[in-house]
GULO-51062 format. One line per 3 residues: number of its first residue (from 0); for each residue x, y, z of C-alpha. Coordinates in steps of 0.5 Angstrom, whole numbers, plus 500, padded with zeros to 3 digits. Each point is the difference from the previous one (the first is absolute). Layout:
// GULO-51062
NUM	X,Y,Z | ...;
***
This chain:
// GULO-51062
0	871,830,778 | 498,494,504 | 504,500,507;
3	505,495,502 | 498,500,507 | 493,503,503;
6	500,503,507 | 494,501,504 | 501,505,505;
9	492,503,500 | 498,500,508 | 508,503,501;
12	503,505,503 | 505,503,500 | 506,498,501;
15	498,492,497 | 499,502,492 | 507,502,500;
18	502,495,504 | 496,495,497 | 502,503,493;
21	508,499,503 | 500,493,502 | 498,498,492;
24	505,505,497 | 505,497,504 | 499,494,497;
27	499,503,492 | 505,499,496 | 501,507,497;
30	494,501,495 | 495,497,502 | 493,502,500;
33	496,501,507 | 494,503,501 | 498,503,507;
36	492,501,501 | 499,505,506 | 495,504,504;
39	503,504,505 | 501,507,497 | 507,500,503;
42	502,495,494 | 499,505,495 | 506,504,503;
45	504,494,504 | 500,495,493 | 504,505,496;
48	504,503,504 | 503,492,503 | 501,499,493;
51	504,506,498 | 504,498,506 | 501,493,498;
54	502,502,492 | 493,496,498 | 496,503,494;
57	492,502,502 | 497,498,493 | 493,502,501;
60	496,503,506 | 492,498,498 | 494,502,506;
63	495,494,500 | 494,499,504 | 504,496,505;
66	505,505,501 | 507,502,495 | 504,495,496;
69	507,501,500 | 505,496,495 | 507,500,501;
72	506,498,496 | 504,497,505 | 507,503,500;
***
C-alpha cells in the first residue's frame, strides 16, 4: 500500500511523533494513507494508542532497520 503522506519522525521523542503524526491527520481527509517512521521506543505504544483515541485505523505496524513504520488510515 503506498502512503498518501509520509512522516519522518527518526531522531524524535516522545511527545513529537504523536505530535507530528497529529498535525498531517488534522489536515486528512477521512482515508487517507499516512505512514509515520520512528525510533523512540516509546512510539510503539504512543502511536496505537493516539489512534484509537482519534477513531484512525493503524493498518500495519513493521520493524525496520531504522525504526518502526506506522500506517494509519485517517479517520
Amino acid at each position: 500500500m503506498t502512503p498518501d503522506h509520509d512522516i519522518d519522525a527518526l531522531g524524535l521523542l516522545c511527545p513529537l511523533p504523536v505530535l507530528r503524526l497529529r498535525k498531517v491527520m488534522l489536515a486528512a481527509r477521512p482515508g487517507t494513507v499516512i505512514r509515520i517512521l520512528a525510533d523512540d521506543p516509546v512510539a510503539r505504544i504512543d502511536i496505537p494508542h493516539f489512534c484509537a483515541e482519534q477513531g484512525a485505523e493503524l493498518l500495519q505496524t513493521e520493524d525496520m532497520d531504522q525504526g518502526t513504520a506506522f500506517t494509519i488510515r485517517a479517520a
